[in-house]
C-alpha positions as CSV (number, residue, x, y, z in Angstrom):
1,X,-24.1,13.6,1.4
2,X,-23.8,12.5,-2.2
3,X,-21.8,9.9,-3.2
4,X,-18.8,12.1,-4.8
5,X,-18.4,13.9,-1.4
6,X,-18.5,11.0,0.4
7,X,-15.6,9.7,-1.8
8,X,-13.5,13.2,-1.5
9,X,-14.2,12.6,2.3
10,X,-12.6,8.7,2.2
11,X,-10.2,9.5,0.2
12,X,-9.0,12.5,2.3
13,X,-8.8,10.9,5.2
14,X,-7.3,7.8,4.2
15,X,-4.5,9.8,2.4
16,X,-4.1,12.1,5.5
17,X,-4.2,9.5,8.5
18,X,-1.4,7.1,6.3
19,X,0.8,9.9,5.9
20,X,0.5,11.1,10.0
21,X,0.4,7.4,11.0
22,X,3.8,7.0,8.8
23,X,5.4,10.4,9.9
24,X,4.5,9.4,14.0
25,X,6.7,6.0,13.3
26,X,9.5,7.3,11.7
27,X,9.7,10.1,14.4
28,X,9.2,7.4,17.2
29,X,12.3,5.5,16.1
30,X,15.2,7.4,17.8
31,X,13.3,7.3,20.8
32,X,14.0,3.8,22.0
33,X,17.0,3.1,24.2
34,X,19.6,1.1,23.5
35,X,18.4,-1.7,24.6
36,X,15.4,-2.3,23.1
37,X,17.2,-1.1,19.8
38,X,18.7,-4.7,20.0
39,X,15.6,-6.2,18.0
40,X,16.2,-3.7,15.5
41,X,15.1,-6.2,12.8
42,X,11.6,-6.1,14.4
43,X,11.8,-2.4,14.3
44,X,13.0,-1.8,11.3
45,X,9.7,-3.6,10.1
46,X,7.7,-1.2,11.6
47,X,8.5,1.4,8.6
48,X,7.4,-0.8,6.0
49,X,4.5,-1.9,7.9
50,X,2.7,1.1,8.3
51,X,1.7,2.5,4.9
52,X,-0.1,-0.7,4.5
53,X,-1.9,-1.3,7.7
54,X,-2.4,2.4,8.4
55,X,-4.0,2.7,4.7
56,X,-6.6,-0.6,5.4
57,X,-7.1,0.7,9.3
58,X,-8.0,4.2,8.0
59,X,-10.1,3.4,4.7
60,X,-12.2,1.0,7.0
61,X,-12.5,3.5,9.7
62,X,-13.7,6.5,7.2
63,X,-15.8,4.1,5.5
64,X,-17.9,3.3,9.0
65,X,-17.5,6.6,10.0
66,X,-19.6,8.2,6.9
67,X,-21.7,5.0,6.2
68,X,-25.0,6.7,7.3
69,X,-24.4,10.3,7.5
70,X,-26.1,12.9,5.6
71,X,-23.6,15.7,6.6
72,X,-20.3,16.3,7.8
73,X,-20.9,16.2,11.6
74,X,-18.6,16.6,14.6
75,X,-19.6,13.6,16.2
76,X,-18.1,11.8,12.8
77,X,-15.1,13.9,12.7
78,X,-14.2,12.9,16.8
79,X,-14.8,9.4,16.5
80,X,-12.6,9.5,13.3
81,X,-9.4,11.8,14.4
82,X,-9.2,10.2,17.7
83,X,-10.1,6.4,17.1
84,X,-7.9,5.9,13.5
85,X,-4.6,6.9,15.7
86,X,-5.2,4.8,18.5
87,X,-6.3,1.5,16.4
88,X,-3.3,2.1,14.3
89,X,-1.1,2.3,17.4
90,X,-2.5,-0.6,19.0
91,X,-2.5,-2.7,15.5
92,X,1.6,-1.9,14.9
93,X,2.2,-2.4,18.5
94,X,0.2,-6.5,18.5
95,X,1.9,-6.7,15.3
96,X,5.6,-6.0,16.5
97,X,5.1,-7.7,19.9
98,X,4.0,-11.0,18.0
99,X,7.2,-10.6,15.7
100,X,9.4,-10.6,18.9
101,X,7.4,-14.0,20.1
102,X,9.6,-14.9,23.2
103,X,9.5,-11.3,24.5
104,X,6.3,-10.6,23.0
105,X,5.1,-9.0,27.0
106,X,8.5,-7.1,27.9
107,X,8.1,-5.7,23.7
108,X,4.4,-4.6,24.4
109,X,5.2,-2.2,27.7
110,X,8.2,-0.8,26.4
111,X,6.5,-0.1,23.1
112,X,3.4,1.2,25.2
113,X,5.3,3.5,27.3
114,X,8.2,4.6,24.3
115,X,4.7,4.7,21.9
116,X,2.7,7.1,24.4
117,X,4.4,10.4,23.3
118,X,4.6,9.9,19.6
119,X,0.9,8.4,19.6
120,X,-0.4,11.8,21.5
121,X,2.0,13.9,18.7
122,X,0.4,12.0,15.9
123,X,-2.8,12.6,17.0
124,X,-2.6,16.3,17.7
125,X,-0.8,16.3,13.8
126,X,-3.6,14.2,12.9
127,X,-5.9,16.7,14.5
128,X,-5.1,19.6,12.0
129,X,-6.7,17.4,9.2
130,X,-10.1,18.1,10.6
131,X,-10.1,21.4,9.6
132,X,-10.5,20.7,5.5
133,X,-13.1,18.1,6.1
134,X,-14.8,20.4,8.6
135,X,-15.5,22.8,5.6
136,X,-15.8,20.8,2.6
137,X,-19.1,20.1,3.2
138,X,-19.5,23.7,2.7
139,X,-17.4,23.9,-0.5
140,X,-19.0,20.9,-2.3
141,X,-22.4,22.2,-1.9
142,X,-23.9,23.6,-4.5
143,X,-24.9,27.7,-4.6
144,X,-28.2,28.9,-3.3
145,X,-30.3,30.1,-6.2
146,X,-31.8,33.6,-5.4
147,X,-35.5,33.7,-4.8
148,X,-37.7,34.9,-7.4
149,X,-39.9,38.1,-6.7
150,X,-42.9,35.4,-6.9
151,X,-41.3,33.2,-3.8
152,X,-41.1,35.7,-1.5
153,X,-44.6,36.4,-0.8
């Protein structure tokens, strides 16, 4: 891969896997009981947060994912869709768990087991996005020129 598709590829899936991690936290909000709603200043955070850490998680992740790749593989594309969700997941949930310090344990389950259904809908969402990069190696290429009548033989 040349550098400019390499970029297109980075910058897709940056773009994309912000905007899925970002729709998956918004969606997971009314999902949490009442009671855990009480440290709604912790969660509200979680909104803000994303963007940003889903935007460093994901650049960082695409960038090691085409470091040393001369094509658009399938073995790139799985270790992308299905390790950028689950690092982002895991990054919000350290990050919220710490924020509620004195039930930084109790904050980590319930986030695990309230997180579980809107981390396996983000990634399925997420999913979907493999299907551009999939074929854009195919659309950045260049033509083949046609053989001259000299080449054939």
């Amino acid at each position: 891969m040349n550098v400019r598709t390499k970029t297109v590829i980075v910058t897709y899936l940056t773009i994309w896997t912000t905007t899925v991690a970002y729709l998956a936290v918004v969606t997971m909000r009314p999902l949490y009981p009442g009671p855990v709603q009480v440290f709604i200043g912790a969660l509200g955070l979680i909104p803000a947060l994303t963007p940003i850490i889903a935007f460093f998680l994901a650049f960082g992740q695409a960038m090691s994912v085409t470091r040393k790749r001369n094509a658009i593989d399938q073995w790139m594309l799985a270790c992308y869709f299905v390790g950028a969700p689950i690092r982002i997941f895991l990054t919000l949930l350290t990050i919220i768990s710490l924020l509620t310090f004195t039930l930084a344990p109790i904050t980590f389950v319930a986030g695990l087991t309230y997180g579980a259904l809107p981390l396996l809908v983000g990634t399925a969402i997420h999913l979907f996005g493999m299907l551009p990069v999939y074929f854009l190696d195919r659309w950045l290429r260049p033509p083949a020129l046609p053989l001259a009548p000299s080449d054939v033989c």
